[in-house]
Phi, psi and omega in degrees: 000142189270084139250146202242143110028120174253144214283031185030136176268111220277166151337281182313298194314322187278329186290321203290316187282344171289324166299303187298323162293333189282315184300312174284350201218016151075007186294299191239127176262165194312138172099356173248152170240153220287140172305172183293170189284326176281346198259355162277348178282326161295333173273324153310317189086014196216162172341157162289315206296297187300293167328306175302327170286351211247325177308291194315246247309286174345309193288313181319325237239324191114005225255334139275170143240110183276102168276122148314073189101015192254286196114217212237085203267152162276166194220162184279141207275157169235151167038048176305315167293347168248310187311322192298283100040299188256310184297320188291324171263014164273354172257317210246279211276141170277299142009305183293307165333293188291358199273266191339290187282334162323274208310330187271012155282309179279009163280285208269334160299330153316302172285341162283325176280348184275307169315325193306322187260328170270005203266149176257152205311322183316307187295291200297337157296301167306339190268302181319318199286308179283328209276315170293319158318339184253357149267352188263006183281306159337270181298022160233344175092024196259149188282346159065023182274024158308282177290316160326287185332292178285340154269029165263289190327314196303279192006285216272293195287337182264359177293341190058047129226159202259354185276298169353252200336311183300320161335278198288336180267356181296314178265024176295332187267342159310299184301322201279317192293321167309315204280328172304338206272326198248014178256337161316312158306290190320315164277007146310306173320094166331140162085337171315328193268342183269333180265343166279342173284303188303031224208272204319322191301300196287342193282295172004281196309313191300320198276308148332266192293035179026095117265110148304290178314327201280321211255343176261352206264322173309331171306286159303317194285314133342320179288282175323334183286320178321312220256320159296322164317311167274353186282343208266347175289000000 
């Protein structure tokens, strides 16, 4: 018989299921927006720090959008049954985490050995385009999971199938949020930040020079470093 531990419930996790009984039960609909993080710290009783982690999750999930000087709007949920779900348990399980890049080696090795054969001068620009963005995301110390981000997207649109792309962009606000979580980890580490780019350079160059295999092998091997790295906490 399988049975785990049972889990404490955190802080965040209650604000995150009360906002969300408010969005389902019409208190609050897309487009209003949420009080500030001190006057909900206040009402709540509980840290700024808990709310904020409760922002984050929310955001993760689609279920707000947090504008940088605007403040916390709700938004109509998107790709809710897969994203909702899979994001909230990429914040409580770490397992899940290491689950996700398993599973993005055999997504994106694909898509890679597939762009590799497909990609058109347009894909390698646009790839080229991001890859500079992500040095200069380097040379300011800023975490750049943006730019990760949209070139694993490129990828995927230069494999030329559309179930691949739908795929990747479907679990894209999933993904963008695993990669802040885990390029914040990473960069504890001196030099981390300087070997995934140069990781990015090479899945780049195979695919430049349509080598599939050279391009399914960078890829993967970039995942794996990720996935190791974070197993050493």
């Amino acid at each position: 018989m399988d049975l785990r531990p049972i889990r404490p419930k955190k802080i965040y996790e209650e604000i995150v299921r009360q906002i969300k009984d408010l969005i389902g039960e019409g208190n609050l609909k897309p487009g209003d927006r949420l009080p500030p993080e001190r006057e909900l710290s206040e009402r709540l009783g509980v840290s700024r720090a808990s709310v904020r982690e409760a922002l984050s999750a929310l955001a993760a999930m689609g279920v707000i959008d947090i504008r940088p000087g605007e403040g916390t709007f709700v938004q109509n949920i998107r790709h809710g049954a897969i994203v909702e779900p899979l994001a909230m348990a990429l914040l409580l399980d770490r397992q899940v985490a290491m689950e996700l890049l398993e599973a993005r080696q055999a997504l994106e090795g694909e898509a890679a050995y597939l762009a590799a054969r497909r990609a058109g001068p347009q894909d390698l620009e646009k790839m080229a385009g991001i890859l500079k963005e992500m040095e200069r995301d380097l040379q300011k110390g800023t975490l750049g999971e943006e730019a990760d981000l949209r070139f694993h997207l490129a990828i995927a649109e230069a494999a030329r199938n559309s179930v691949l792309a739908r795929l990747m962009h479907t679990v894209s606000d999933t993904m963008r949020q695993a990669l802040r979580t885990s390029r914040q980890r990473l960069y504890t580490t001196p030099g981390n930040q300087e070997l995934l780019f140069e990781q990015h350079k090479r899945i780049y160059e195979a695919l430049k020079a349509h080598n599939p295999r050279a391009a399914r092998r960078a890829i993967c091997e970039h995942l794996r470093f990720v996935e190791r790295e974070l197993q050493k906490e």
